[in-house]
LOZA-843948 format. One record per residue (C-alpha): residue in three letters; x, y, z; residue number from 1. Coordinates in steps of 0.2 Angstrom, whole numbers, padded with zeros to 4 digits. Layout:
<recs>
('ALA',(X,Y,Z),NUM)
...
</recs>
This chain:
<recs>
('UNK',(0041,0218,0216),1)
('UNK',(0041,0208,0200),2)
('UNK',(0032,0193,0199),3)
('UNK',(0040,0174,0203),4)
('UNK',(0032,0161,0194),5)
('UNK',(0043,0144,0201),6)
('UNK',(0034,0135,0187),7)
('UNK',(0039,0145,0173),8)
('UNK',(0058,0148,0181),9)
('UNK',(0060,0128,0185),10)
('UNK',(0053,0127,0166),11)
('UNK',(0065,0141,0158),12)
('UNK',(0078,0135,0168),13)
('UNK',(0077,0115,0163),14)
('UNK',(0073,0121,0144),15)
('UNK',(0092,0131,0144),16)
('UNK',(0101,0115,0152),17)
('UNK',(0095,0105,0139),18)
('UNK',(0106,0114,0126),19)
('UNK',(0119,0107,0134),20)
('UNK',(0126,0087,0138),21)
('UNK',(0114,0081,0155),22)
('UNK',(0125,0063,0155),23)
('UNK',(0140,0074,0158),24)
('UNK',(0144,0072,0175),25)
('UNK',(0149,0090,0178),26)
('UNK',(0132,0096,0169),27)
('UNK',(0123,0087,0181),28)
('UNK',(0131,0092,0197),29)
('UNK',(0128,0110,0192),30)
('UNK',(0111,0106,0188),31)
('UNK',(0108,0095,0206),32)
('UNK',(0118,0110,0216),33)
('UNK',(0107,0123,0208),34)
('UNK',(0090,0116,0215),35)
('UNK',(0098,0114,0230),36)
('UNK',(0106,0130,0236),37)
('UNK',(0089,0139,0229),38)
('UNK',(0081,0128,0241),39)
('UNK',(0094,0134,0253),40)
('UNK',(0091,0151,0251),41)
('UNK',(0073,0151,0253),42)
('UNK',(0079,0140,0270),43)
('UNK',(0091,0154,0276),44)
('UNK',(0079,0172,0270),45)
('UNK',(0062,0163,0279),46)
('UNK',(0072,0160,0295),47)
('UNK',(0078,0178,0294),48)
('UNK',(0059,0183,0296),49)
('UNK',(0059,0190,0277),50)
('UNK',(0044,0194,0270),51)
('UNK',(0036,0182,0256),52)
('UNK',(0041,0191,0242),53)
('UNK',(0060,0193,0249),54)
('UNK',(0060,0173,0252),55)
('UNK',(0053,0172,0234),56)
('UNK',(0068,0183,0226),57)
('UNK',(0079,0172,0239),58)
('UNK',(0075,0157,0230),59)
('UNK',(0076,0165,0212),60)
('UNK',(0092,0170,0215),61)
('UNK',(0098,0152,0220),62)
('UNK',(0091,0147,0202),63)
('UNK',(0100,0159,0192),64)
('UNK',(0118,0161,0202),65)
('UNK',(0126,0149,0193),66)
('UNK',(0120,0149,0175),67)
('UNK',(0135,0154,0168),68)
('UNK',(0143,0137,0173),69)
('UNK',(0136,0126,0161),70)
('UNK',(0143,0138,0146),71)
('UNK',(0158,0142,0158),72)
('UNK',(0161,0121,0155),73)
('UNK',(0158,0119,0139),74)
('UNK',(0169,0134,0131),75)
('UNK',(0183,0131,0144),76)
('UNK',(0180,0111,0150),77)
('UNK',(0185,0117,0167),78)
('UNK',(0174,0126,0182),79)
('UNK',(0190,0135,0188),80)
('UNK',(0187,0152,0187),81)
('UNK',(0206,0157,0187),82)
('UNK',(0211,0144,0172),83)
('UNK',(0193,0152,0162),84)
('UNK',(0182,0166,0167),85)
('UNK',(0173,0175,0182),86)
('UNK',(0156,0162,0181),87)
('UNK',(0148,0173,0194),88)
('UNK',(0150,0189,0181),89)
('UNK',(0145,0180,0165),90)
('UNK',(0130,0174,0174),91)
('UNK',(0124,0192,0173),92)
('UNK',(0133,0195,0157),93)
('UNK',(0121,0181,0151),94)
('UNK',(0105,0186,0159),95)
('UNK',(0108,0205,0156),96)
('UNK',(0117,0209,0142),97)
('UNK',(0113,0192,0135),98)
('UNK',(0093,0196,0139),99)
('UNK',(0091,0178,0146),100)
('UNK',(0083,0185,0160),101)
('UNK',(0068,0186,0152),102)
('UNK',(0064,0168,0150),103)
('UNK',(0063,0167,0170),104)
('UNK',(0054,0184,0173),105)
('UNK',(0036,0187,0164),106)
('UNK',(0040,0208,0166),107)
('UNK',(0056,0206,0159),108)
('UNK',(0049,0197,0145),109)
('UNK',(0038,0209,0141),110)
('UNK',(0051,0224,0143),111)
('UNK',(0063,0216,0132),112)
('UNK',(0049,0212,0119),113)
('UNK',(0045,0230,0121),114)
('UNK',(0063,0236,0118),115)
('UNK',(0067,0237,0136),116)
('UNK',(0083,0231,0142),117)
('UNK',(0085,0222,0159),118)
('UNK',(0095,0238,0167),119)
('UNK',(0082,0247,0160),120)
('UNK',(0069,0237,0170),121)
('UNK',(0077,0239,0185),122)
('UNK',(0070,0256,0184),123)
('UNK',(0054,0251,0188),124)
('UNK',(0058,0233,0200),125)
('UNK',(0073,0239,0210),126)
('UNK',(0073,0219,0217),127)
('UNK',(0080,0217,0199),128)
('UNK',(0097,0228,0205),129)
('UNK',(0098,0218,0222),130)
('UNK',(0095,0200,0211),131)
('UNK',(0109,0206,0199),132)
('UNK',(0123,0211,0211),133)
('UNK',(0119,0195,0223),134)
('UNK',(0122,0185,0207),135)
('UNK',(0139,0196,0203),136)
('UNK',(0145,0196,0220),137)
('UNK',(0140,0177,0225),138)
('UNK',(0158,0172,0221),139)
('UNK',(0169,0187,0224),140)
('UNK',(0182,0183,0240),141)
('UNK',(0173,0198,0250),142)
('UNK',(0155,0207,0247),143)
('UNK',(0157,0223,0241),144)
('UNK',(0154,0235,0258),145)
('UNK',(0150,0250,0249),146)
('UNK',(0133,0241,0244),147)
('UNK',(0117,0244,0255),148)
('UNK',(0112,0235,0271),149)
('UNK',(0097,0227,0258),150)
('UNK',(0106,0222,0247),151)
('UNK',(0122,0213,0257),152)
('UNK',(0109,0204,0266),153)
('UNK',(0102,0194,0248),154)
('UNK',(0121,0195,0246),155)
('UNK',(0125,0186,0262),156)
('UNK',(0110,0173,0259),157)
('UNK',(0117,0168,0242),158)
('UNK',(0134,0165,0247),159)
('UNK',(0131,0154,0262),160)
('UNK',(0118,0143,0251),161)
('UNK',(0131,0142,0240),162)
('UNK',(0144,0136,0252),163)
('UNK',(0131,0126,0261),164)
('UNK',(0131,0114,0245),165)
('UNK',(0147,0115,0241),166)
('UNK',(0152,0107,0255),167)
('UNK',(0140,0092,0250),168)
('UNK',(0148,0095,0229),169)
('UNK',(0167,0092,0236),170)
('UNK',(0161,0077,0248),171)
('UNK',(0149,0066,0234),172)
('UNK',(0157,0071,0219),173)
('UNK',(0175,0064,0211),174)
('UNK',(0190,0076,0213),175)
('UNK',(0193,0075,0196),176)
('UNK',(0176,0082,0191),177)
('UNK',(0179,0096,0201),178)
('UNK',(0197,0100,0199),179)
('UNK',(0213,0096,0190),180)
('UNK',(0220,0081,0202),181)
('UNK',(0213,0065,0208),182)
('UNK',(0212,0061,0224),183)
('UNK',(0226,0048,0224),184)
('UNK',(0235,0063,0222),185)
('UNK',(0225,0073,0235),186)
('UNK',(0231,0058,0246),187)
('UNK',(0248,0061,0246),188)
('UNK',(0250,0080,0244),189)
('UNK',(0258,0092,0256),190)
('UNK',(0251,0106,0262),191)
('UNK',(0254,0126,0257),192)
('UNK',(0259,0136,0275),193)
('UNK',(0251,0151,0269),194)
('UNK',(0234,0141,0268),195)
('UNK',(0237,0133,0285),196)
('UNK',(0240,0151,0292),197)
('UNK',(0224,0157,0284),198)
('UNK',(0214,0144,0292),199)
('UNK',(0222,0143,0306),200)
('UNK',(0218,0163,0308),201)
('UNK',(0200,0159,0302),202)
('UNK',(0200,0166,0287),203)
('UNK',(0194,0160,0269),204)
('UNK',(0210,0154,0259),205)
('UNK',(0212,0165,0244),206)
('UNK',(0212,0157,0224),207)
('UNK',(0231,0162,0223),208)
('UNK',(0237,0153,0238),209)
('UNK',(0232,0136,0233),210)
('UNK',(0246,0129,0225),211)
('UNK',(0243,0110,0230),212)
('UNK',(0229,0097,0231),213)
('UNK',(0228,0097,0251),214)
('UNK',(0225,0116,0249),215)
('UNK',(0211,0114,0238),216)
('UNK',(0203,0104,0252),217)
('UNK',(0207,0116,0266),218)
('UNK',(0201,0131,0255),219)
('UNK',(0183,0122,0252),220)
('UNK',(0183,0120,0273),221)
('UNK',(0189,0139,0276),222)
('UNK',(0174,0144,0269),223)
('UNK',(0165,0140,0283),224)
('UNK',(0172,0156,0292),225)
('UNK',(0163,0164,0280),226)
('UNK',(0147,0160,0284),227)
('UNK',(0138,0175,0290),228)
('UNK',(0122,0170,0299),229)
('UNK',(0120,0158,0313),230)
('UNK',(0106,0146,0305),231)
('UNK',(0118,0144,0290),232)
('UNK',(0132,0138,0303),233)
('UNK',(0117,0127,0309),234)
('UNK',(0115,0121,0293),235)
('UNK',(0131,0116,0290),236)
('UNK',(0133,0106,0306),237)
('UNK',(0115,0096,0303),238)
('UNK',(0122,0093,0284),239)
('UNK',(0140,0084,0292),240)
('UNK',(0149,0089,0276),241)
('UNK',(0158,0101,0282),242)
('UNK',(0166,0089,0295),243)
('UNK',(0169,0075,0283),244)
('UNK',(0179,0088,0271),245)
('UNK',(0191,0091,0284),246)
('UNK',(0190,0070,0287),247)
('UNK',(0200,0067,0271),248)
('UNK',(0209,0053,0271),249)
('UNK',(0227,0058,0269),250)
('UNK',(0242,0045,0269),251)
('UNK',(0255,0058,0269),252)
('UNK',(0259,0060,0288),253)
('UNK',(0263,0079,0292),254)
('UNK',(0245,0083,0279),255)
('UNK',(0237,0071,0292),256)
('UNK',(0245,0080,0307),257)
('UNK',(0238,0097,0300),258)
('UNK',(0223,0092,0298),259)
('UNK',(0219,0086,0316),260)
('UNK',(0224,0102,0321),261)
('UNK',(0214,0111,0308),262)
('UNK',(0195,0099,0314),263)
('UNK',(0203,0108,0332),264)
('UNK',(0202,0125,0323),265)
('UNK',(0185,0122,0317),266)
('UNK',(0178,0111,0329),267)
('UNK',(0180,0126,0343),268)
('UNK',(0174,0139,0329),269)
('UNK',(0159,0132,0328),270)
('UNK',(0156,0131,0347),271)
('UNK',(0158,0148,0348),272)
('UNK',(0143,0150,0335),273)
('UNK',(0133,0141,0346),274)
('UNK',(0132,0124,0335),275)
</recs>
């Protein structure tokens, strides 16, 4: 196992967002989430009975997941991945092949120093392989099966962190800091059937069935479903976000019909989790 220094990645990691503009209200919310789903992470592996150094690399992945969302932003101005690029995959691009890594991990710094790349490196700490492909994978719409049982589980921990905090993002923050419509416009909008029947069927909403505003908010709820371990789904319920998404207040009168039916959907999902 390499070695986690909080310090000098809570450091590295302040030091990089600095490049960028911190009174931005986007820059800020990615910073804020960041701290937050690392915390989350450590939260989810410790009450998995990981080990110290597996809760460790929990919480480093929960600092590095979404670095590629501040260059993401200012390249593109947006954090949709469909109107821009995969953030989840030029996170690693960065850190890899961009050899950022090595600001945040004292061996890869002196790899990379030593003309030893971060692939390379995983040669020697395989934890480097697992950290990679959680980061790669944190925003796919399904993990990647074919990967060991190991490695799904970091998988697993960083995507319900994730989620756990985006529940509280799309709650605190302005729609239009998040995505392209306000929520006057949210307030009005119908509702996609194919995202209703996702829900409805408990299943996340894919990026190509979102068509409206409404479905954006249902989207940002479905992921929920997806949740994979029961102390995340007790995370969520402690937290209250996740109702209050799903609390929206619509005007249009069939949007707000659908959602009483969707908080049903949920509302029985969740007992059935135990929470």
């Amino acid at each position: 196992m390499f070695s986690i220094d909080k310090l000098k990645v809570r450091d590295a990691f302040s030091n990089y967002t600095r490049q960028f503009d911190t009174s931005d209200g986007k820059v800020k919310l990615k910073i804020d989430h960041t701290y937050r789903v690392a915390a989350l992470c450590e939260r989810i592996a410790r009450s998995l009975g990981l080990c110290d150094d597996d809760v460790e690399l929990a919480w480093l992945m929960g600092m590095l997941h979404d670095i590629g969302r501040f260059e993401q932003l200012w390249r593109y101005g947006t954090f949709l991945d469909e109107q821009s690029i995969d953030h989840a995959h030029f996170a690693v691009e960065l850190l890899w092949e961009e050899e950022h890594l090595r600001a945040y991990i004292a061996e890869a710094e002196e790899g990379i120093a030593s003309g030893i790349s971060p692939y390379e490196l995983e040669e020697t700490f395989g934890e480097l392989t697992i950290l990679r492909l959680a980061i790669w994978n944190h925003s796919a719409y399904k993990i990647d099966e074919t990967l060991d049982e190991r490695t799904k589980q970091f998988c697993y921990i960083l995507r319900d962190a994730d989620k756990l905090d985006i529940f509280k993002v799309f709650h605190d923050t302005k729609m239009e800091e998040i995505y392209h419509f306000t929520k006057e416009q949210a307030q009005v909008s119908g509702v996609s059937e194919a995202v209703v029947d996702a829900f409805m069927g408990r299943q996340t909403v894919l990026r190509s069935l979102k068509k409206l505003p409404a479905d954006y908010i249902i989207g940002n709820a479905a992921m929920a479903f997806d949740l994979r371990y029961d102390v995340s789904c007790q995370i969520a319920k402690e937290q209250g976000y996740l109702a209050k998404v799903l609390e929206f207040p619509f005007e249009n009168p069939e949007t707000k019909e659908i959602f009483a039916k969707l908080r049903l959907c949920m509302e029985e999902y969740m007992k059935e989790k135990g929470v």
